[in-house]
mmCIF file of the N, C-alpha and C atoms, coordinates in Angstrom:
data_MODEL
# 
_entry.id   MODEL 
# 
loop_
_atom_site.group_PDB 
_atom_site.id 
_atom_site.type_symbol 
_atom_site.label_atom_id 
_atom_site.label_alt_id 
_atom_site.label_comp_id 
_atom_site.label_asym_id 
_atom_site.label_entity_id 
_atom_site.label_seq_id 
_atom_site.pdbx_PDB_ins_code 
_atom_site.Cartn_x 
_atom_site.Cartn_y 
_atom_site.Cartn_z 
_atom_site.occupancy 
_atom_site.B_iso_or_equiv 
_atom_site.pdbx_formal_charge 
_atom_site.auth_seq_id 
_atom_site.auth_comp_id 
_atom_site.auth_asym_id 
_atom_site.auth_atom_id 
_atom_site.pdbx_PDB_model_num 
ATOM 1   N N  . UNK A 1 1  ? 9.056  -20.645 -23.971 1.00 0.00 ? 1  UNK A N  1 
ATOM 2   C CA . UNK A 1 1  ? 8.029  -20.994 -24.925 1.00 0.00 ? 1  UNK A CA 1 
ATOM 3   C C  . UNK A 1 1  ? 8.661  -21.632 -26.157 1.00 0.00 ? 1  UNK A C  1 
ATOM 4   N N  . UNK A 1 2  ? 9.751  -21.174 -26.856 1.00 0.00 ? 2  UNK A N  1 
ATOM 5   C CA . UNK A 1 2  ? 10.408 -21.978 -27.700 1.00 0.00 ? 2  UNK A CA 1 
ATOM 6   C C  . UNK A 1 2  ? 11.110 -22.829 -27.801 1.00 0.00 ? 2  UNK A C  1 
ATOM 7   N N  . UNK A 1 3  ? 11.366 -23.221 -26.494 1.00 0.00 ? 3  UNK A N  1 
ATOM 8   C CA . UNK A 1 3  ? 11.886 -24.619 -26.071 1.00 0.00 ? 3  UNK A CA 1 
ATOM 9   C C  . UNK A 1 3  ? 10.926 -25.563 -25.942 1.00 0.00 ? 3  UNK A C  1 
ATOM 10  N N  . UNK A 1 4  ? 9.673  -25.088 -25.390 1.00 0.00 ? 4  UNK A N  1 
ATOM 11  C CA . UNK A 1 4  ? 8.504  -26.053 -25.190 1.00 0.00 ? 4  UNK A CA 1 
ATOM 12  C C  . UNK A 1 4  ? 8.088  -26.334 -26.731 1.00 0.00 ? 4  UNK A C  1 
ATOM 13  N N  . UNK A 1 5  ? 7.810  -25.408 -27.504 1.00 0.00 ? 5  UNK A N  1 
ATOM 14  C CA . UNK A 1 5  ? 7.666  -25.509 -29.135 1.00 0.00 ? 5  UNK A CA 1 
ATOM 15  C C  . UNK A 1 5  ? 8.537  -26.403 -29.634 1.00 0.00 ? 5  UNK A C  1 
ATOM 16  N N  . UNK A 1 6  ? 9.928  -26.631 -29.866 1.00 0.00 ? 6  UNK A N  1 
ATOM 17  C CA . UNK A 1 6  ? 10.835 -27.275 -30.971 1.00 0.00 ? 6  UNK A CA 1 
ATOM 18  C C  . UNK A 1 6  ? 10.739 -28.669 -29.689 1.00 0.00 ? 6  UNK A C  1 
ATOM 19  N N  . UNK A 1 7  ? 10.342 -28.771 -28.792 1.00 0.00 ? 7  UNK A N  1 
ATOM 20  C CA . UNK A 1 7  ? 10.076 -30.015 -28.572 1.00 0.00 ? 7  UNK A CA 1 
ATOM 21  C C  . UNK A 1 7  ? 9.159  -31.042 -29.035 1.00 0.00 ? 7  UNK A C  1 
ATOM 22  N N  . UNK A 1 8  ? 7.618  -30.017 -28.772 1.00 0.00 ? 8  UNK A N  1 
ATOM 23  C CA . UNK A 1 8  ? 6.518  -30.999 -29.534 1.00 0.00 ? 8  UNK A CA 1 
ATOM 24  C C  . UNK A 1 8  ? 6.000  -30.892 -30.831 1.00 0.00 ? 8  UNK A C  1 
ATOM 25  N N  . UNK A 1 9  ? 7.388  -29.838 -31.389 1.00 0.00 ? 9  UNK A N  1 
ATOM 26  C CA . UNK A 1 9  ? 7.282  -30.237 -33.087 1.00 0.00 ? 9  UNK A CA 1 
ATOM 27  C C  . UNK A 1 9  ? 8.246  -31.295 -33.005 1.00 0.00 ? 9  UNK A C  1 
ATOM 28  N N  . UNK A 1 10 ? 9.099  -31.150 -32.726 1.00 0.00 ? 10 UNK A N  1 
ATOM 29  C CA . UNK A 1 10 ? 10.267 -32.677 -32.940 1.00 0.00 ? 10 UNK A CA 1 
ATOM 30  C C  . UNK A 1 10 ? 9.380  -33.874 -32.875 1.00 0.00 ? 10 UNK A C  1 
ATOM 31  N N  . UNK A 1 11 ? 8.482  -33.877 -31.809 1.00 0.00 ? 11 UNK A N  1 
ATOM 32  C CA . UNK A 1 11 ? 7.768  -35.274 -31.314 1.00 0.00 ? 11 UNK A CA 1 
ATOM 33  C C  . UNK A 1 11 ? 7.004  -35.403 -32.856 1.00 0.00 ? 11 UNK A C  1 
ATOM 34  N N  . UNK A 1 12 ? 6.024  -34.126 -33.365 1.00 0.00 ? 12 UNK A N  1 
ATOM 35  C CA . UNK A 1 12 ? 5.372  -34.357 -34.254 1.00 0.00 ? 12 UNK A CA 1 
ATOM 36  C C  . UNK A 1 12 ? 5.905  -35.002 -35.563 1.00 0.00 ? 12 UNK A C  1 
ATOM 37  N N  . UNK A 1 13 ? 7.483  -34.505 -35.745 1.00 0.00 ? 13 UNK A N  1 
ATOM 38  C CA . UNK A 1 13 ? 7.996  -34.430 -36.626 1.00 0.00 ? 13 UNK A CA 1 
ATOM 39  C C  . UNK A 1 13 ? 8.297  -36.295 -36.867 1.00 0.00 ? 13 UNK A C  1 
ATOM 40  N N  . UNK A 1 14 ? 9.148  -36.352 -35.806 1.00 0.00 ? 14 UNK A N  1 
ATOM 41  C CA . UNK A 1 14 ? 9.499  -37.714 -35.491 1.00 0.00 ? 14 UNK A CA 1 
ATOM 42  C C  . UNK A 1 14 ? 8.864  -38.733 -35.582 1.00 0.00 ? 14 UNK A C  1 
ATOM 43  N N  . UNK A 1 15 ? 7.094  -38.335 -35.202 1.00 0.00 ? 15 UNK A N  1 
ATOM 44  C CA . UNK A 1 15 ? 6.244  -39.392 -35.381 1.00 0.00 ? 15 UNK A CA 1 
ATOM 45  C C  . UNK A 1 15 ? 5.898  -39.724 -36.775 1.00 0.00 ? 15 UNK A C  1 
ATOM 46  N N  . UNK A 1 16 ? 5.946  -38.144 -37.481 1.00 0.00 ? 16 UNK A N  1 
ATOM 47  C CA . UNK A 1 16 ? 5.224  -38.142 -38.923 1.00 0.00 ? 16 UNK A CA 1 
ATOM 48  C C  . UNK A 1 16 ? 6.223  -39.213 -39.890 1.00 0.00 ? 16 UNK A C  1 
ATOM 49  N N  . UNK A 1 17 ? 7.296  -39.348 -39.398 1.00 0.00 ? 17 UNK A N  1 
ATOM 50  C CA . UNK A 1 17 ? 8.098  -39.674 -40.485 1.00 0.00 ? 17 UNK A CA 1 
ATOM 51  C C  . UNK A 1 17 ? 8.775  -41.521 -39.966 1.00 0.00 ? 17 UNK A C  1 
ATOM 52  N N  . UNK A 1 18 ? 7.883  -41.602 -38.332 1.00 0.00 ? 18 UNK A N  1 
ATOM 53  C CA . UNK A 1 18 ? 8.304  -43.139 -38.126 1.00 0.00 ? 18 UNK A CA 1 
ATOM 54  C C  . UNK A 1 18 ? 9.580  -42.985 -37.354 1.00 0.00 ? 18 UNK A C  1 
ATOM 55  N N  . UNK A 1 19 ? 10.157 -41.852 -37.108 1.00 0.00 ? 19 UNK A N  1 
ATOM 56  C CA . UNK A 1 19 ? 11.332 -41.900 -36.005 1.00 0.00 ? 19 UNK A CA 1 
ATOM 57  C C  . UNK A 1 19 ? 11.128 -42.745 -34.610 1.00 0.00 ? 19 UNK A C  1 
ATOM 58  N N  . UNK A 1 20 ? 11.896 -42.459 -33.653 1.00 0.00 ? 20 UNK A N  1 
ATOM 59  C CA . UNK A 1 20 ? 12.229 -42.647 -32.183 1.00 0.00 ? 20 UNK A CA 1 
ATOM 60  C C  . UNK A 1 20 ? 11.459 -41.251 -31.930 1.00 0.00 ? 20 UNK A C  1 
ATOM 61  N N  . UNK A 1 21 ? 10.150 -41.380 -31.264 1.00 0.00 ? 21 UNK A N  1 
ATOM 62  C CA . UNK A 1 21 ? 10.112 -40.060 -30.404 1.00 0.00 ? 21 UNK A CA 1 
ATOM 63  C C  . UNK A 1 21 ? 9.658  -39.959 -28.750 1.00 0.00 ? 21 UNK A C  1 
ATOM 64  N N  . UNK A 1 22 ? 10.753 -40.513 -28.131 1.00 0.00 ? 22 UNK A N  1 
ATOM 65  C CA . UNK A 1 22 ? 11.519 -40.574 -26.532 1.00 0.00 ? 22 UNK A CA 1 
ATOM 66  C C  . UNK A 1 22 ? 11.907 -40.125 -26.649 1.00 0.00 ? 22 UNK A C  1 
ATOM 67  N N  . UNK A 1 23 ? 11.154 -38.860 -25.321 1.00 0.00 ? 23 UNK A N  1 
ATOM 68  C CA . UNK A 1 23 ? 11.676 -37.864 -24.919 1.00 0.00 ? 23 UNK A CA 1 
ATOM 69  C C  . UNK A 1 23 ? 12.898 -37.735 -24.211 1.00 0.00 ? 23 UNK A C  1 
ATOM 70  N N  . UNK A 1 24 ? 13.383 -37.742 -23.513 1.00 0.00 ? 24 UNK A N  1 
ATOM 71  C CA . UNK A 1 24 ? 14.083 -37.153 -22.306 1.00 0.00 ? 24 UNK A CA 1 
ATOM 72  C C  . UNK A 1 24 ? 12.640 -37.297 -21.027 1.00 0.00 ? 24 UNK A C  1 
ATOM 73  N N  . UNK A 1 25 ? 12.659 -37.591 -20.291 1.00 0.00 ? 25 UNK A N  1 
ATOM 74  C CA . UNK A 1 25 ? 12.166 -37.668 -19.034 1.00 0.00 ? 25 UNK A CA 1 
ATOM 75  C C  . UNK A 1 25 ? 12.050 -36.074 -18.309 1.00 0.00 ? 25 UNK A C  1 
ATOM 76  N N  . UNK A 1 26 ? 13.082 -35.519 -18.571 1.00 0.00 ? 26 UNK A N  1 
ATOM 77  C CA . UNK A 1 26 ? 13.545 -34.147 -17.583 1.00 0.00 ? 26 UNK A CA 1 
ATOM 78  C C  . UNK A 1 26 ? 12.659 -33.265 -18.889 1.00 0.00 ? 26 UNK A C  1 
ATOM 79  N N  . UNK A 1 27 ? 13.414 -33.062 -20.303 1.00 0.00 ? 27 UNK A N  1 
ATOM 80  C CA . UNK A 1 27 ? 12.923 -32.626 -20.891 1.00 0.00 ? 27 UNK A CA 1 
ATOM 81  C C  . UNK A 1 27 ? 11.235 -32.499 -21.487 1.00 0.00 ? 27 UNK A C  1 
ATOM 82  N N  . UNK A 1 28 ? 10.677 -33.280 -21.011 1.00 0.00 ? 28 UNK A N  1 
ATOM 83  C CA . UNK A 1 28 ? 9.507  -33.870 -21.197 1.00 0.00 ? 28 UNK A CA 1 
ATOM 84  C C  . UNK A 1 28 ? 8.626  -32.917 -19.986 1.00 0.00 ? 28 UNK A C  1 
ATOM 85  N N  . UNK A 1 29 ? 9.150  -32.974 -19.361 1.00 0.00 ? 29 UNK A N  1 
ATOM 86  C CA . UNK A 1 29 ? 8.652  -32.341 -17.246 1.00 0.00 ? 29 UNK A CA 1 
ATOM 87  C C  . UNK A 1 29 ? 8.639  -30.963 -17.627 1.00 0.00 ? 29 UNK A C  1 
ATOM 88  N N  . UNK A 1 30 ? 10.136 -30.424 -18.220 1.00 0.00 ? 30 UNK A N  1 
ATOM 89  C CA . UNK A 1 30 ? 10.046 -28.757 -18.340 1.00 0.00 ? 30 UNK A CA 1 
ATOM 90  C C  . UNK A 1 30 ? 9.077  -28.592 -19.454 1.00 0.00 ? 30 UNK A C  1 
ATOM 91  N N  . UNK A 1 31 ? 8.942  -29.324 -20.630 1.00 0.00 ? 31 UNK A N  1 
ATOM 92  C CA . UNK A 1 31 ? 7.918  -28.790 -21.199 1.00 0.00 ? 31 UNK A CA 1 
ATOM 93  C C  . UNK A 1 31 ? 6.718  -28.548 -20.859 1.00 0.00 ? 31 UNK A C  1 
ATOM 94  N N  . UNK A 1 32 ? 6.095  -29.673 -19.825 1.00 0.00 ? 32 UNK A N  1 
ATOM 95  C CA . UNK A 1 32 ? 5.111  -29.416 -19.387 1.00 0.00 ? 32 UNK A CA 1 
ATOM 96  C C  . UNK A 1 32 ? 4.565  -28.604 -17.976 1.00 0.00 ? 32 UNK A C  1 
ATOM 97  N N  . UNK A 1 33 ? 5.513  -27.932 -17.610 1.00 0.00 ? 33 UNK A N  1 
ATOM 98  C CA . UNK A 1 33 ? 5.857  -27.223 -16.317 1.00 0.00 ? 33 UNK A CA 1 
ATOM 99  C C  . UNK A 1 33 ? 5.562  -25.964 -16.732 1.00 0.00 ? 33 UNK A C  1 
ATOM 100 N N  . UNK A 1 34 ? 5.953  -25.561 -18.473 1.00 0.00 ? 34 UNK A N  1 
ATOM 101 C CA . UNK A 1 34 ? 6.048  -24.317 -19.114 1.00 0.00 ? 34 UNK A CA 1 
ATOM 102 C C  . UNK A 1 34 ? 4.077  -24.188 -19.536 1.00 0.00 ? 34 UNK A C  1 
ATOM 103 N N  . UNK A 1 35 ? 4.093  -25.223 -20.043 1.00 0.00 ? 35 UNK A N  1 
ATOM 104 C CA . UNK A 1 35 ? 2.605  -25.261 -20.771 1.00 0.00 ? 35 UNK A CA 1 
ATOM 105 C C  . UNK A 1 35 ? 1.381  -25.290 -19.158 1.00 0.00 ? 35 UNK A C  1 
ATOM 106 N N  . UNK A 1 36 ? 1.560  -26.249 -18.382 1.00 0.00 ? 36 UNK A N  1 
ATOM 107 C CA . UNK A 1 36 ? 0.393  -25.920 -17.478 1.00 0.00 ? 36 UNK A CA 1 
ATOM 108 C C  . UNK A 1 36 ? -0.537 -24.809 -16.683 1.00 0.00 ? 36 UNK A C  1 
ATOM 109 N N  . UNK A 1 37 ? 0.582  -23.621 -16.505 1.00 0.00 ? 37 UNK A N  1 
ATOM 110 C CA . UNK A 1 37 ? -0.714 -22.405 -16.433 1.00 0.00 ? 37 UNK A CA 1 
ATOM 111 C C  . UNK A 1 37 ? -1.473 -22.089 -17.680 1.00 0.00 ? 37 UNK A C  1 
ATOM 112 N N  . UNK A 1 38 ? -1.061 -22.239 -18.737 1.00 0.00 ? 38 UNK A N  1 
ATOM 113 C CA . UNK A 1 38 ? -1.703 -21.926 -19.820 1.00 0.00 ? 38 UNK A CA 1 
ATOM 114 C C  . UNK A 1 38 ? -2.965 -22.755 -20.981 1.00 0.00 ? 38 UNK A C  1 
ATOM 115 N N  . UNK A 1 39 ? -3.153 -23.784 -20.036 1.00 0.00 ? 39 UNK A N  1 
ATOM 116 C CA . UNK A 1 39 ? -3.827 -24.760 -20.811 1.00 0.00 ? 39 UNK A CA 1 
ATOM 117 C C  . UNK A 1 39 ? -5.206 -24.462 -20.711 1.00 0.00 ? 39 UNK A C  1 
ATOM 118 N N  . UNK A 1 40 ? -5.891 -24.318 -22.151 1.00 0.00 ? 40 UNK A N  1 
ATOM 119 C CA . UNK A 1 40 ? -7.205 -23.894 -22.440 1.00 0.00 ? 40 UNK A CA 1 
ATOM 120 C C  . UNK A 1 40 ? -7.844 -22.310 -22.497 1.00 0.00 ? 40 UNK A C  1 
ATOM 121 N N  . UNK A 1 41 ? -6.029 -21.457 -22.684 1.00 0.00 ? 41 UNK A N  1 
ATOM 122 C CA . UNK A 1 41 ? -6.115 -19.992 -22.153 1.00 0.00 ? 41 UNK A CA 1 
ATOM 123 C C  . UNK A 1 41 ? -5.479 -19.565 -23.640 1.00 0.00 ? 41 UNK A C  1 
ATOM 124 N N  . UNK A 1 42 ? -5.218 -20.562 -24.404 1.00 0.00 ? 42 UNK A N  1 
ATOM 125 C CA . UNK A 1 42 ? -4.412 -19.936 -25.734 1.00 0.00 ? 42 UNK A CA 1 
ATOM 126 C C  . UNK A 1 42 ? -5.482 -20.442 -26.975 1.00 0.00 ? 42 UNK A C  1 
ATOM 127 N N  . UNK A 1 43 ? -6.457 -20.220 -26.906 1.00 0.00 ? 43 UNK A N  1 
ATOM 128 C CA . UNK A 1 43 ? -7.436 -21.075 -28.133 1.00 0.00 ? 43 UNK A CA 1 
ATOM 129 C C  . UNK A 1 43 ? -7.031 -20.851 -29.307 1.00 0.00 ? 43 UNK A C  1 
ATOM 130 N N  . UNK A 1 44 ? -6.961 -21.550 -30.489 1.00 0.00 ? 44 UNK A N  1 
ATOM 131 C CA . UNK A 1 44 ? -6.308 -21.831 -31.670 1.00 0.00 ? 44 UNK A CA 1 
ATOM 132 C C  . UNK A 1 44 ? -4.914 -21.672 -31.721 1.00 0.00 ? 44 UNK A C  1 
ATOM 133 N N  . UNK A 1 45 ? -4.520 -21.581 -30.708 1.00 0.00 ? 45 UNK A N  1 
ATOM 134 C CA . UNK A 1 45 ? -2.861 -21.300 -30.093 1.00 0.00 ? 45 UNK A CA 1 
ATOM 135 C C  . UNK A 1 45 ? -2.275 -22.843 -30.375 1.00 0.00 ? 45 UNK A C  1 
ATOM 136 N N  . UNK A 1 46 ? -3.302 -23.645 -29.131 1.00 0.00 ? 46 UNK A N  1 
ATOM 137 C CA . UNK A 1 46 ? -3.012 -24.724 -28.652 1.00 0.00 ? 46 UNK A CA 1 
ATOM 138 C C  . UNK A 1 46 ? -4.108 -25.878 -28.370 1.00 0.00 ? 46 UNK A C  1 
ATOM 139 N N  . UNK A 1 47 ? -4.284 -27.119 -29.317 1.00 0.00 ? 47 UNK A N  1 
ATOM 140 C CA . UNK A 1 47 ? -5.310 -28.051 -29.104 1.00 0.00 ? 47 UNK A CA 1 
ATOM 141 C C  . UNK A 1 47 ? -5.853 -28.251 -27.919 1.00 0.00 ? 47 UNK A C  1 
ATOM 142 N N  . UNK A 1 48 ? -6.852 -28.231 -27.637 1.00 0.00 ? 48 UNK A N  1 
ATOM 143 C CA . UNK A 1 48 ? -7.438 -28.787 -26.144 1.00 0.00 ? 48 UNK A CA 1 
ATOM 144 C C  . UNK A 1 48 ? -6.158 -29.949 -26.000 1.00 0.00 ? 48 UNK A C  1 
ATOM 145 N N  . UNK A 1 49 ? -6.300 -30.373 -24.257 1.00 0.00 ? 49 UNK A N  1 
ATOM 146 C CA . UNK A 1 49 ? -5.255 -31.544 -23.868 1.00 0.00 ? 49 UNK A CA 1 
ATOM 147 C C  . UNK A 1 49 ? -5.931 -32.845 -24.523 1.00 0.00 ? 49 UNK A C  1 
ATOM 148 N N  . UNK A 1 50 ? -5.313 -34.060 -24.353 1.00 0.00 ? 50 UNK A N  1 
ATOM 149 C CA . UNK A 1 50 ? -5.885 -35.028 -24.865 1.00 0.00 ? 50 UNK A CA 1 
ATOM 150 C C  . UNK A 1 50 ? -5.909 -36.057 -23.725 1.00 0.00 ? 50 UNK A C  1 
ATOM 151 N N  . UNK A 1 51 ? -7.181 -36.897 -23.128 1.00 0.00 ? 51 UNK A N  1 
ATOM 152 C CA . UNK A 1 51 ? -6.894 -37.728 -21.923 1.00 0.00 ? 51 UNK A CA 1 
ATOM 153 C C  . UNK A 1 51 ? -5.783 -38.883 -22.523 1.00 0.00 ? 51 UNK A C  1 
ATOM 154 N N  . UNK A 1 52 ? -5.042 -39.111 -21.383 1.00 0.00 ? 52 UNK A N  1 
ATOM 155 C CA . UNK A 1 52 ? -3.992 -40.268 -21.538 1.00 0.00 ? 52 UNK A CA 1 
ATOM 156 C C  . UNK A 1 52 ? -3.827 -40.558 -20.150 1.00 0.00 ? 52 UNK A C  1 
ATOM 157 N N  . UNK A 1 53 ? -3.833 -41.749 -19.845 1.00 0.00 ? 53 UNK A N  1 
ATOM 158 C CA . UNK A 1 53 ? -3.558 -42.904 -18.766 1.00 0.00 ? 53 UNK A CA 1 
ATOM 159 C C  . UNK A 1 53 ? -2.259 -42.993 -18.825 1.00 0.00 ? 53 UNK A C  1 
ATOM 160 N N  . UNK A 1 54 ? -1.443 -42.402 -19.371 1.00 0.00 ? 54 UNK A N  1 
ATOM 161 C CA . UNK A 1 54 ? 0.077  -43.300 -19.539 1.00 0.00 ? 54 UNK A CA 1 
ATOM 162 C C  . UNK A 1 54 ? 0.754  -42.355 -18.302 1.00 0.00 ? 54 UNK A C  1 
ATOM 163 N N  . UNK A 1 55 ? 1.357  -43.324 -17.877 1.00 0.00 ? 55 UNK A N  1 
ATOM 164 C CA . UNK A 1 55 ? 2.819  -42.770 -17.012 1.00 0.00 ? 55 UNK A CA 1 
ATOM 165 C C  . UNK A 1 55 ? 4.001  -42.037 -17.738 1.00 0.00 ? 55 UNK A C  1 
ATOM 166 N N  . UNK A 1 56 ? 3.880  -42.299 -18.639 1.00 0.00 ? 56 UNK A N  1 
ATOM 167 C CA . UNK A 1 56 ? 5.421  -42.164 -19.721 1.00 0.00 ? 56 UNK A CA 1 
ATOM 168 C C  . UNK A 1 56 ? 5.477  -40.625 -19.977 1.00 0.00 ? 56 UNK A C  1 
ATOM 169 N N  . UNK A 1 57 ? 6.572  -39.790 -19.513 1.00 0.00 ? 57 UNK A N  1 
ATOM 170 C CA . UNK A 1 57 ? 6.357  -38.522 -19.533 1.00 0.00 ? 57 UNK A CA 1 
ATOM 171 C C  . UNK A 1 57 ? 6.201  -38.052 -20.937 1.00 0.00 ? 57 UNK A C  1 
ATOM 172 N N  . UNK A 1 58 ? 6.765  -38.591 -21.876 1.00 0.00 ? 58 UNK A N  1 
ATOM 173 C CA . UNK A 1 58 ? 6.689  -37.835 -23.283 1.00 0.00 ? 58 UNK A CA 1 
ATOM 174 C C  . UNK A 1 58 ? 4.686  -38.237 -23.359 1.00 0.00 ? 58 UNK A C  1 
ATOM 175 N N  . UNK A 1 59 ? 4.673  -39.142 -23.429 1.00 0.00 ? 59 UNK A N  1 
ATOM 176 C CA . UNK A 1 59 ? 3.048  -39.332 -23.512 1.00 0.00 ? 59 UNK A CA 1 
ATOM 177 C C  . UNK A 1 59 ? 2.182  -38.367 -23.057 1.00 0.00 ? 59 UNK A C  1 
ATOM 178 N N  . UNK A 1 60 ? 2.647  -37.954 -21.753 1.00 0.00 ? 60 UNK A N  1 
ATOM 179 C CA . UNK A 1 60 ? 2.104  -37.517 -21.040 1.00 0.00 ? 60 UNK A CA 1 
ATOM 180 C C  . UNK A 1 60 ? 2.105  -35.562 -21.417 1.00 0.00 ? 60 UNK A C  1 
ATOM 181 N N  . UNK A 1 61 ? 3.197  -35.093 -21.752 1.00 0.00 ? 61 UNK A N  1 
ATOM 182 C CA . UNK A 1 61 ? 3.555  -33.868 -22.243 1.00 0.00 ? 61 UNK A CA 1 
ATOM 183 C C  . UNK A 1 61 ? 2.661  -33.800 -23.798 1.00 0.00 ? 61 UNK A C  1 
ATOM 184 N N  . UNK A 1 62 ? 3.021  -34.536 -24.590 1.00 0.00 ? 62 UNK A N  1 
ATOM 185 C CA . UNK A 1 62 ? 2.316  -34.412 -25.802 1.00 0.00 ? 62 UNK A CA 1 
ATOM 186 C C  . UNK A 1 62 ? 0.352  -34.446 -25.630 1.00 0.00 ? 62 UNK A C  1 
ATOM 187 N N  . UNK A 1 63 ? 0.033  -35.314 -25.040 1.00 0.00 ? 63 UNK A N  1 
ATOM 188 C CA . UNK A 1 63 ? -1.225 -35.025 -24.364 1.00 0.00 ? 63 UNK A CA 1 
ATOM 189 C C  . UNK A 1 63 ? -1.546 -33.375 -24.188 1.00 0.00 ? 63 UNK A C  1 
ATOM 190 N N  . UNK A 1 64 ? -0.635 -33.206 -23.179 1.00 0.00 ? 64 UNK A N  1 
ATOM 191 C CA . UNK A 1 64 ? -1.120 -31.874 -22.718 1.00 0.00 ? 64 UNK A CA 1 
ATOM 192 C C  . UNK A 1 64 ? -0.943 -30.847 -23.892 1.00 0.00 ? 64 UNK A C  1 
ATOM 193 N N  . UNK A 1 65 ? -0.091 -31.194 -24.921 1.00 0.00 ? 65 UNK A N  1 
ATOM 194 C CA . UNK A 1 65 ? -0.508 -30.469 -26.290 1.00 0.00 ? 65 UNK A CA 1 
ATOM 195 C C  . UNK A 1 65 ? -1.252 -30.612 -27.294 1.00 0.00 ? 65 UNK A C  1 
ATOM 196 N N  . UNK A 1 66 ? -2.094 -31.259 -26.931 1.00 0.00 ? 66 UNK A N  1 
ATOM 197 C CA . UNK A 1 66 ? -3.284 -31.709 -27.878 1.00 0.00 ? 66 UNK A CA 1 
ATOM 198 C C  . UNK A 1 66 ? -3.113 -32.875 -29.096 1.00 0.00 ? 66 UNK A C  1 
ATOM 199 N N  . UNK A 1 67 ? -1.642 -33.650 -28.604 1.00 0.00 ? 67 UNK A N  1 
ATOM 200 C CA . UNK A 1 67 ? -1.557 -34.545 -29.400 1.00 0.00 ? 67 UNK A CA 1 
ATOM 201 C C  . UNK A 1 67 ? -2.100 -36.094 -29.074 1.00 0.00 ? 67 UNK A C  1 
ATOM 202 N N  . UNK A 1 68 ? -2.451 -36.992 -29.701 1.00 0.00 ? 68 UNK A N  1 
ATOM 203 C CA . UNK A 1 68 ? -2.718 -38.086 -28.974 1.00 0.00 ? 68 UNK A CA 1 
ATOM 204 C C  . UNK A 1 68 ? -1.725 -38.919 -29.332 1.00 0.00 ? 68 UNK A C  1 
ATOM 205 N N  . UNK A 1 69 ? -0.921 -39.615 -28.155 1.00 0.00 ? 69 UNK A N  1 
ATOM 206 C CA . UNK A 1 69 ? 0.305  -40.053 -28.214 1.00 0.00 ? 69 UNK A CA 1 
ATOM 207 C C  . UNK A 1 69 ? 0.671  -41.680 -28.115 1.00 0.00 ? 69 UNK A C  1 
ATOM 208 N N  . UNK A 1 70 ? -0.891 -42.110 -28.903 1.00 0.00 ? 70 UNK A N  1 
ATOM 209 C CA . UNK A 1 70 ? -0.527 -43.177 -29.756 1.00 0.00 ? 70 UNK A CA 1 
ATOM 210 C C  . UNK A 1 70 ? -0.852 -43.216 -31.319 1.00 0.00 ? 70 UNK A C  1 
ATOM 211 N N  . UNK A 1 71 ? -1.088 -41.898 -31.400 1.00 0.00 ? 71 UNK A N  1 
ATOM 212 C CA . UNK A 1 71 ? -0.988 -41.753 -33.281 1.00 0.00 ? 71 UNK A CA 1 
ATOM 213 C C  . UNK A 1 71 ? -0.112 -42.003 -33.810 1.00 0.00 ? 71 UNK A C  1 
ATOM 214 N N  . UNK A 1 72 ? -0.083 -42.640 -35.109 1.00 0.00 ? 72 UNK A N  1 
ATOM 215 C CA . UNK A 1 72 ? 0.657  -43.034 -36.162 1.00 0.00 ? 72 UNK A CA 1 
ATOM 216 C C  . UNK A 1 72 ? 0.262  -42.642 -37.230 1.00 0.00 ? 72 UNK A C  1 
ATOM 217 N N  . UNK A 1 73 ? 1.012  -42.471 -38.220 1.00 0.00 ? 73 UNK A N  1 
ATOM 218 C CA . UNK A 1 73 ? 0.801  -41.739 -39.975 1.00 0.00 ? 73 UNK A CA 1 
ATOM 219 C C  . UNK A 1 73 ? 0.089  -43.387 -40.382 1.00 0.00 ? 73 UNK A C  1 
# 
């Protein structure tokens, strides 16, 4: 769980401030390997998922955390 955490704060972090936030491919998979039994079972835990079309695993992981992963500040 805290590996899945300091990931999609990094993403958040990274985005907030205009970084690079590319994932890792692998890293991107375990996060979301950790989060999928649990989705829609942690309310105010964890945002509903967000739909995304993208192939791109970080896209695709941040989605499933309720981020939408073409936001920008």
């Amino acid at each position: 769980q805290m590996f899945s955490d300091l990931v999609v704060h990094g993403w958040d972090l990274a985005r907030a401030i205009g970084a690079e936030t590319d994932i890792a491919p692998d890293v991107a998979e375990h996060a979301m390997r950790f989060m999928e039994p649990y989705v829609g079972q942690w309310p105010g835990v964890f945002a509903d998922p967000v739909a995304t079309e993208s192939d791109d695993p970080t896209d695709r992981m941040v989605a499933m955390y309720g981020r939408d992963p073409a936001w920008r500040p």
